[in-house]
Structure formats: structure tokens, C-alpha cells
C-alpha positions, -999 to +999 in steps of 0.1 A: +000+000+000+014+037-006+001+065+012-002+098-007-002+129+000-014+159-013-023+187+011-004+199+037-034+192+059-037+155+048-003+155+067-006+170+095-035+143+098-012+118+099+012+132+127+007+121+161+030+134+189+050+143+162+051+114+147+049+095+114+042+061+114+030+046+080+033+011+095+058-003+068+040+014+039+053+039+012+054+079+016+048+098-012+044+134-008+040+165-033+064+183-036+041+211-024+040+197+008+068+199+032+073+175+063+080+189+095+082+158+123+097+148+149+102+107+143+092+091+108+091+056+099+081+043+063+093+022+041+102+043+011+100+082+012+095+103-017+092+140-004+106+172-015+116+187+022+122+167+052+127+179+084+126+155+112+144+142+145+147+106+133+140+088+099+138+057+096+136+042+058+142+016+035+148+042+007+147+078+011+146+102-022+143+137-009+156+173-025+161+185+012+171+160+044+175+174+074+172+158+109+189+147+138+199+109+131+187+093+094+190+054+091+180+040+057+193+018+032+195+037+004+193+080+004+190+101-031+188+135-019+201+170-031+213+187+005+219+165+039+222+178+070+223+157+098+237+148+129+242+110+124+238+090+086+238+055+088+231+041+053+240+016+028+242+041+000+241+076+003+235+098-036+236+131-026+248+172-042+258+183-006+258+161+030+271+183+060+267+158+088+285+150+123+290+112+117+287+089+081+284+051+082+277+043+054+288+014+027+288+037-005+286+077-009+282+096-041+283+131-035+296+167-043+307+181-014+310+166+024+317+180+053+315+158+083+332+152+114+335+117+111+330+096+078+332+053+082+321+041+046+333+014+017+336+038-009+336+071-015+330+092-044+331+126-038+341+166-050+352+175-020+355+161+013+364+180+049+362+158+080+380+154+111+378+116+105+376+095+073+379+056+073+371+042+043+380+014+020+381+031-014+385+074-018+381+090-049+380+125-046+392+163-057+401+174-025+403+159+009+411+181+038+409+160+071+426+153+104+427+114+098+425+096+068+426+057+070+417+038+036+422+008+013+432+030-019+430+073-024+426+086-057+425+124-050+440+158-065+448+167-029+454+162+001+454+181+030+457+162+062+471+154+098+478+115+095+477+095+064+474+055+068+462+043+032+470+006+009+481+027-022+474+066-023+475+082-061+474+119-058+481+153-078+493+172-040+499+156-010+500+176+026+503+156+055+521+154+089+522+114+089+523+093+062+520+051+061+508+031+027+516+009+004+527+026-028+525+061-033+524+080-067+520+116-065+533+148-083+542+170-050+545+152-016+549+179+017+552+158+047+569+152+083+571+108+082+567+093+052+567+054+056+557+038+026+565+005+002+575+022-030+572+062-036+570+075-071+564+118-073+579+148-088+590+169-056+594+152-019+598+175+008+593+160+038+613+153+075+621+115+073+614+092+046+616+057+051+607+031+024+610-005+018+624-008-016+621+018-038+618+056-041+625+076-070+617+112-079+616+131-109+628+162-097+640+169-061+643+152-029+643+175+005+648+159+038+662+158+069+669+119+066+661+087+039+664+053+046+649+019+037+635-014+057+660-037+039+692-039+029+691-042-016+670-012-020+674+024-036+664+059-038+670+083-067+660+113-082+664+114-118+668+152-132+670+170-097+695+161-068+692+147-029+687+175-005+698+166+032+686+199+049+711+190+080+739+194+056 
């Protein structure tokens, strides 16, 4: 069964305390009709605004979300803001939020405080926290980033712990991954597998086997894990900045 509505009094009609309850039916409102509760819980939502402490959804298309904590398994929107998101997928332009769990996010911009997700597909990201499996992005500006794989232009962030990180910029105070291929690298620690960039500036770089730069190398120290490995640069030199 799907419940329709039309009227902004054929809503508030079905608010009690506050609340929504379509007893595991379907909301569809008009877009006409904007929905101003306190707790909703429906199978799928189709709305225009929502404003609400807590939704609670299998799917959740919306131009406008916000409320205090959203649960649903999939959410198509245009603007989030919420406090908590806990989601398979999120599809949204714009998700300012306090904490993301989510399994995929598509968005343009998000700005959270926390972000826990498989993958995620964004413009911009800002967050205090991001752990994630897979991060493709433009920019990333963070506190801590821990991930599988980043794909980014850049990156702006305190500590770095990542598989393999592909990158255009990279600004970090602590770097750990697997392979990293970047054009400019700025950095206190960088402790890696192989590094591959144009321009490394950073305070200690330790690698496994291999790093090679295209241009220049500036650090205060360089070293590897084992004892048959190199570092290069091929058209610049080796700064040591204690020399």
C-alpha cells in the first residue's frame, strides 16, 4: 500500500505526537508539501523537504534532508544535514553531517566530522575523520584519513594511513601506505612500500624498496627497511637539509 499525500493538511492528519508512522508502507508526498516531524518511519520516502528528529527508511529520495539521526538503506537527496547518517548508500549534491556510516557515498561536497564508509566518491571532502575502503575525490582536507586505496587531486591532512594513495598534492604530517604515486609530496614521516612523485619535501622518509623522484628530494633523513633497495632522483638532486 502507498500513502499519498497531497495537502499539507492531509499530513498533519497523519502526525501524532509528532510522529509519522506509515506502518511499513510507502510515503509519497507532493512536492508542495513539506514534512516537519519529529520521528518518521516508512518504508520508502519520496518527499521534497524533510525535516525530522529521526527517519527511519528503506529508501529515502528527498531534495532536502535534514534531521537529527537518518538510518535508511539507500538515500537520493540533493542537501543532507544531519547529525548522524547510517546508510547503505548515500546519492547526494551536498551532506554536511556529524557522523557517516555508510557502505557507498556519491556526493559533491561533504563535510563531516567523522566519515566510516566502503567507498567514497566525492568533490570535496572536509572531516575530522575518514575511514574508508576506497577514496576517490578532488580534494580531501581531514585530520585522519585511514583507507584501502585514495585517488585524490589533494590532500590536505594530519595523518595518512592508506593501501596505495595516487594523488596530484599531497599535505600531510604522517604518512603510512603501500605505494605512493604523487606529483608534490609535503610531509613530516613518510613510511611507505615504493614512492614514485615529482617533488618530496618532507622530515624522514623511510621506504621498503624503492623511491625515485623526478625532480628533487628534500629531507632531513632517507632510509629503507632492507638492505638491496634504492632511492634516486632522476633530473634534480638529494637535498639533506642537515647538511
Amino acid at each position: 500500500m502507498v500513502i499519498k499525500i497531497n495537502k499539507q493538511e492531509e499530513l498533519e492528519a497523519l502526525i501524532t505526537d509528532g510522529i509519522i508512522n506509515c506502518n511499513g508502507e510507502d510515503l509519497i508526498i507532493n512536492c508542495n508539501v513539506s514534512v516537519n516531524a519529529n520521528i518518521i518511519n516508512a518504508w520508502d520516502i519520496d518527499v521534497w523537504d524533510i525535516k525530522a528528529g529521526n527517519i527511519e527508511a528503506r529508501n529515502i529520495d528527498a531534495w532536502n534532508i535534514d534531521a537529527w539521526d537518518i538510518k535508511a538503506g539507500n538515500i537520493k537527496a540533493g542537501n543532507i544535514e544531519a547529525r548522524n547518517i547510517d546508510a547503505g548508500d548515500i546519492k547526494a549534491g551536498n551532506i554536511e553531517a556529524r557522523n557517516i556510516d555508510a557502505c557507498k557515498i556519491k556526493a559533491g561536497d561533504i563535510n563531516a566530522r567523522n566519515i566510516k564508509a566502503g567507498d567514497i566518491n566525492a568533490r570535496n571532502i572536509k572531516a575530522w575523520t575518514i575511514d574508508a575502503w576506497n577514496i576517490d575525490a578532488w580534494d580531501i582536507k581531514a585530520g585522519n584519513i585511514k583507507a584501502g586505496n585514495i585517488e585524490a587531486r589533494n590532500i590536505d591532512a594530519g595523518d595518512i594511513k592508506a593501501g596505495d594513495i595516487e594523488a596530484r598534492n599531497i599535505d600531510a604530517w604522517r604518512i603510512k601506505a603501500g605505494d605512493i604515486n604523487a606529483r608534490n609530496i609535503k610531509a613530516g614521516d613518510i613510511n611507505a612500500r615504493n614512492i614514485k612523485a615529482w617533488n618530496i619535501d618532507a622530515w624522514a622518509i623511510k621506504y621498503h624498496a624503492v623511491c625515485f623522484c623526478c625532480k628533487n628530494i628534500m629531507c632531513n633523513s632517507i632510509g629503507s627497511n632492507r638492505k638491496n633497495s634504492k632511492h634516486y632522483v632522476l633530473d634534480g638532486e638529494l637535498i639533506l637539509k642537515g647538511e
